[in-house]
C-alpha positions as CSV (number, residue, x, y, z in Angstrom):
1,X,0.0,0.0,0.0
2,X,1.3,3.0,-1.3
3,X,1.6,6.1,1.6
4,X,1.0,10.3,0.6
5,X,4.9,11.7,1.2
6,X,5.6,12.7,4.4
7,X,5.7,16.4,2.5
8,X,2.5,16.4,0.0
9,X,0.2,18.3,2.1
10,X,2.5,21.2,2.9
11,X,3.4,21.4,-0.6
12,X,-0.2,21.0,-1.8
13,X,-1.7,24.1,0.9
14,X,0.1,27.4,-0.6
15,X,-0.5,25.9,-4.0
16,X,-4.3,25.5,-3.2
17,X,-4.4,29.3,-1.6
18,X,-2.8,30.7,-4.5
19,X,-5.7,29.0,-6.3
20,X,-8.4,30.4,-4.6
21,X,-6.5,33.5,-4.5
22,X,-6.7,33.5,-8.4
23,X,-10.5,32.2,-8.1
24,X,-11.5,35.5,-6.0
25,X,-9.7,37.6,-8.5
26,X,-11.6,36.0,-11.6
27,X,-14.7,36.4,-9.7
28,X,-14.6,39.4,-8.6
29,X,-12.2,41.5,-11.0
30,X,-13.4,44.6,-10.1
31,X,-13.1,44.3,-6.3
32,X,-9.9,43.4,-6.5
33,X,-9.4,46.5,-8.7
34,X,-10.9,49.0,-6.0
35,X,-8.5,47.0,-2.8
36,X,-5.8,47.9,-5.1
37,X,-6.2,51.7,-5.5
38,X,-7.2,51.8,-2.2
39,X,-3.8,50.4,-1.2
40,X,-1.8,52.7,-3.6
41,X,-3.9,55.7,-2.2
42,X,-2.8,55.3,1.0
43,X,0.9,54.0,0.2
44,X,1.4,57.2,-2.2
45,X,-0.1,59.3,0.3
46,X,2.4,58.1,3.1
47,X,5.2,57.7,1.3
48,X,4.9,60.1,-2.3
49,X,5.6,59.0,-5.6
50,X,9.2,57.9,-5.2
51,X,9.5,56.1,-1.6
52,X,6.2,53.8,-2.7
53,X,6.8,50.1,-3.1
54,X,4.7,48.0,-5.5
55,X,4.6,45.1,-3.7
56,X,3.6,46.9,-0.2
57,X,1.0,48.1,-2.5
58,X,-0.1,44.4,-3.6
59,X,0.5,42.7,-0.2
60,X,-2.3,45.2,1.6
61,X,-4.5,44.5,-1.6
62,X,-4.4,40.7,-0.6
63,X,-3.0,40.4,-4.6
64,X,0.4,39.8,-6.0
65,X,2.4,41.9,-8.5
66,X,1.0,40.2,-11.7
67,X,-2.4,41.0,-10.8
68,X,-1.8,44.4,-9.7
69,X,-0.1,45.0,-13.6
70,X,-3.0,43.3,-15.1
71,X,-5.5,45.5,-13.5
72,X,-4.0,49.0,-13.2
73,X,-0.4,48.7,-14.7
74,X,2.8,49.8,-13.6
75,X,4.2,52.0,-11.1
76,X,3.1,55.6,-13.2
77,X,-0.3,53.9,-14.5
78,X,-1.1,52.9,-10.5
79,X,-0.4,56.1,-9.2
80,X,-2.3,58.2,-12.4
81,X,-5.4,55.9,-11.6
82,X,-5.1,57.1,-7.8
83,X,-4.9,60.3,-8.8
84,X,-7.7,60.4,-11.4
85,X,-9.8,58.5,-8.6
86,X,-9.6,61.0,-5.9
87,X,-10.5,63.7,-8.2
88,X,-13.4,61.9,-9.1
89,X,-14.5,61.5,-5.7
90,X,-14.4,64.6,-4.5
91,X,-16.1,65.9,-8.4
92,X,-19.0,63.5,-7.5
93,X,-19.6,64.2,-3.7
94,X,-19.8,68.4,-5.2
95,X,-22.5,67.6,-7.9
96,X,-24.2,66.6,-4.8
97,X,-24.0,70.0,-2.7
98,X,-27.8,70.8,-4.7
99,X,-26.4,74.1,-5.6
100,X,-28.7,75.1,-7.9
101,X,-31.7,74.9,-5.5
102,X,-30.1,77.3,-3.1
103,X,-29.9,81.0,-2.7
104,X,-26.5,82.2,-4.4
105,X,-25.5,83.4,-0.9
106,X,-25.6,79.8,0.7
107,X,-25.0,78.0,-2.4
108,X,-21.3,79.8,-1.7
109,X,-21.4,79.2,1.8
110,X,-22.3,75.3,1.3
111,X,-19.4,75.1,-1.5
112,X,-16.8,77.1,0.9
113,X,-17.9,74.7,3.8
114,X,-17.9,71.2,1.9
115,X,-14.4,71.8,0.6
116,X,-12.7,72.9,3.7
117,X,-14.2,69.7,5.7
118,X,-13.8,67.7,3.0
119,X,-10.1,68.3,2.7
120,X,-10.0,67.8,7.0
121,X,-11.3,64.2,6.1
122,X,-9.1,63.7,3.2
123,X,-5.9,64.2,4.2
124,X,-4.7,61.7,1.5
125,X,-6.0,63.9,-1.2
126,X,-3.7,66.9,0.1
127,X,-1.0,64.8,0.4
128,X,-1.3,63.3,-3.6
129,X,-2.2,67.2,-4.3
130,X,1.2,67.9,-2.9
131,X,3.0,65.4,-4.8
132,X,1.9,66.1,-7.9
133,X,2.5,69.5,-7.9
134,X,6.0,68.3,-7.3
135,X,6.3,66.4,-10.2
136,X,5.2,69.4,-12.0
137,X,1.9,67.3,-12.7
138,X,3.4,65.3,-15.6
139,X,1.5,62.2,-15.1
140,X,-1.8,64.9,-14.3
141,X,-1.0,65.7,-18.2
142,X,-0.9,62.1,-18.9
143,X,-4.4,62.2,-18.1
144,X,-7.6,61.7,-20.8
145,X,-10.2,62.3,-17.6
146,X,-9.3,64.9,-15.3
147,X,-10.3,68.1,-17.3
148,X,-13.5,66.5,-18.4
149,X,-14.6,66.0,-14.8
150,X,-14.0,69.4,-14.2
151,X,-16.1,71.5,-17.1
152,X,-19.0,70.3,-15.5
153,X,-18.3,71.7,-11.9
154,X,-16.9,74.8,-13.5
155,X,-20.1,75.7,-14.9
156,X,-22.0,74.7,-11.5
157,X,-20.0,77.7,-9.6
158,X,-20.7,79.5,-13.1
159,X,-24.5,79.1,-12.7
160,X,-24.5,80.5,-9.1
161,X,-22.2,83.3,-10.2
162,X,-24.6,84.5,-12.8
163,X,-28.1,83.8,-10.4
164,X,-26.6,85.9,-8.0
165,X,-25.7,88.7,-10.0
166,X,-29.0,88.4,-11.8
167,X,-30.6,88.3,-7.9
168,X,-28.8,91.6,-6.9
169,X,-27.3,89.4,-4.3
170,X,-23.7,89.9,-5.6
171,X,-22.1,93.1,-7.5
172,X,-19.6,91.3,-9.5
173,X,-19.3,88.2,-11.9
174,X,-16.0,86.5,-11.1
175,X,-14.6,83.8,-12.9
176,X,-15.8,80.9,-11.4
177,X,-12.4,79.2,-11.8
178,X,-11.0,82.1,-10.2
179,X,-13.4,82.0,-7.4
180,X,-12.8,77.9,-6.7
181,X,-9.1,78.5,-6.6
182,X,-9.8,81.3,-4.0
183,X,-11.6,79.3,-1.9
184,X,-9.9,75.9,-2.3
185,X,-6.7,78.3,-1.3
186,X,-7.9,79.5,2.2
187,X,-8.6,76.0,2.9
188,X,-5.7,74.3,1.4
189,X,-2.8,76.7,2.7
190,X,-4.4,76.9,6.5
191,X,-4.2,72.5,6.9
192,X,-1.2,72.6,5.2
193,X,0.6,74.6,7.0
194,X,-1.2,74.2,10.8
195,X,1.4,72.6,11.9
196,X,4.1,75.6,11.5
197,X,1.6,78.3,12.1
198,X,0.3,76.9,15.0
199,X,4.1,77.6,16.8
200,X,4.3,80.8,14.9
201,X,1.0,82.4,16.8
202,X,1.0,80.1,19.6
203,X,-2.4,79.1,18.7
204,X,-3.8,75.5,18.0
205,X,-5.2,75.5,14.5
206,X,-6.2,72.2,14.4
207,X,-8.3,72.9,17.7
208,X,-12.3,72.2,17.4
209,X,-12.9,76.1,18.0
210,X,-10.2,77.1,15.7
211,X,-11.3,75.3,13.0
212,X,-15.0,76.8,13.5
213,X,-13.9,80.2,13.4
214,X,-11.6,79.3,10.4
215,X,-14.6,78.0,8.8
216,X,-16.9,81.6,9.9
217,X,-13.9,83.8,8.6
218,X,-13.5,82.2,5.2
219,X,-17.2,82.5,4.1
220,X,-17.2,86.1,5.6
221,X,-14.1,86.9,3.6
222,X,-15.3,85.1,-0.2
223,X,-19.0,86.8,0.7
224,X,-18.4,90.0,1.6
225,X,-16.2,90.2,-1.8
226,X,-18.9,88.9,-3.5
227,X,-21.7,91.0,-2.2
228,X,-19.4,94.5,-1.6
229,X,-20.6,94.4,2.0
230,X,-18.2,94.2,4.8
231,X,-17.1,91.0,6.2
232,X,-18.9,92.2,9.6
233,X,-22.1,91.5,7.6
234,X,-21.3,87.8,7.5
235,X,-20.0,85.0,9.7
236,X,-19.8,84.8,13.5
237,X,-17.9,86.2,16.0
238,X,-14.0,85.0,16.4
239,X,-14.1,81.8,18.7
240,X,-10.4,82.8,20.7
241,X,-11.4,85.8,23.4
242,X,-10.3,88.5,24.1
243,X,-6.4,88.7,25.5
244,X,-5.7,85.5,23.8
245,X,-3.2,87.4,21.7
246,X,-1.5,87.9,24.5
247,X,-0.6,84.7,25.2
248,X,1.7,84.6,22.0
249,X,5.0,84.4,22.2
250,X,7.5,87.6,22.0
């Protein structure tokens, strides 16, 4: 009577989980796609473009290097697909702000308040933001998607531009792409940089009450241009009190 090899069954158990393995990725192709860039999000975002690793990339994914090429590609095509993806998020989650159906007034405020706490919960998307810009967005030019996506939310500010000039609500009709980059600015450059401005003023910028009155000032500041009023008109009053300057350093 003939007996299995002392060996057989550890040999056969990797080679049957690198079968399922390969089942769940026929089966479900494009879940296996989305664990993918959701690994090379957050690997690009922790480590930029340069000090990412593929196969850190395909271990979190639960995939191996061959699938991740089949799916996405290499290196360049993973981290143009991340990129294209996170500008599609936050495209979609804006053509769901109901703009249109608002006064132009709050239709601002809602846009000036969606991208400043949407950037708070996406610090991944500043980060890829960051290292693009670094690589002087050549795989951003690569790109067939990106300024499609963006025509569309373009005219959306547009639209509210134009109602509330039309409303009397505001005195001038500024570019809308203008207006965006303003307000994705104030944002951008306060998270940023909170960590070096919070030791210049001594203040904690990242602070619940900081961030509130952040928040107030930035919709005073984009309304009051837009309506010619003052920024008094607008917002609520500064969260620090009184004498809290004082408590700056020399």
């Amino acid at each position: 009577m003939l007996h299995p090899h002392p060996h057989s069954h550890s040999h056969r158990a990797p080679t049957l989980a690198k079968a399922k393995r390969i089942l769940k990725w026929q089966r479900d192709p494009e879940g296996m796609r989305i664990r993918i860039l959701e690994a090379a999000k957050a690997e690009f975002s922790a480590h930029g473009l340069a000090g990412a690793r593929v196969d850190r990339i395909a271990a979190t994914a639960g995939a191996n290097k061959r699938m991740l090429y089949y799916h996405v590609g290499k290196k360049d095509d993973l981290y143009l697909a991340v990129l294209e993806g996170a500008y599609e998020k936050i495209r979609a989650e804006e053509r769901g702000l109901d703009l249109e159906h608002l006064d132009p007034p709050q239709a601002i405020e809602r846009l000036i308040d969606f991208t400043w706490n949407y950037f708070i919960r996406n610090p991944e998307f500043l980060a890829l933001l960051n290292t693009e810009n670094l690589a002087k967005a050549r795989h951003l030019k690569r790109s067939t998607k990106v300024k499609s996506m963006h025509s569309p939310f373009v005219e959306m500010i547009r639209t509210v531009v134009r109602r509330g000039v039309e409303s009397g609500d505001f005195v001038v009709a500024v570019d809308p792409v203008q207006l965006y980059i303003s307000i994705a600015a104030l944002c951008f450059f306060y998270l940023s940089n909170s960590a070096t401005l919070s030791v210049i003023f001594g203040r904690d910028l990242l602070g619940k009450e900081a961030k509130d009155e952040r928040l107030s000032h930035m919709v005073a500041l984009v309304l009051a241009a837009l309506t010619g009023k003052t920024i008094a008109s607008f917002g609520k009053k500064p969260a620090l009190k009184p004498g809290a300057a004082a408590k700056q350093p020399a």
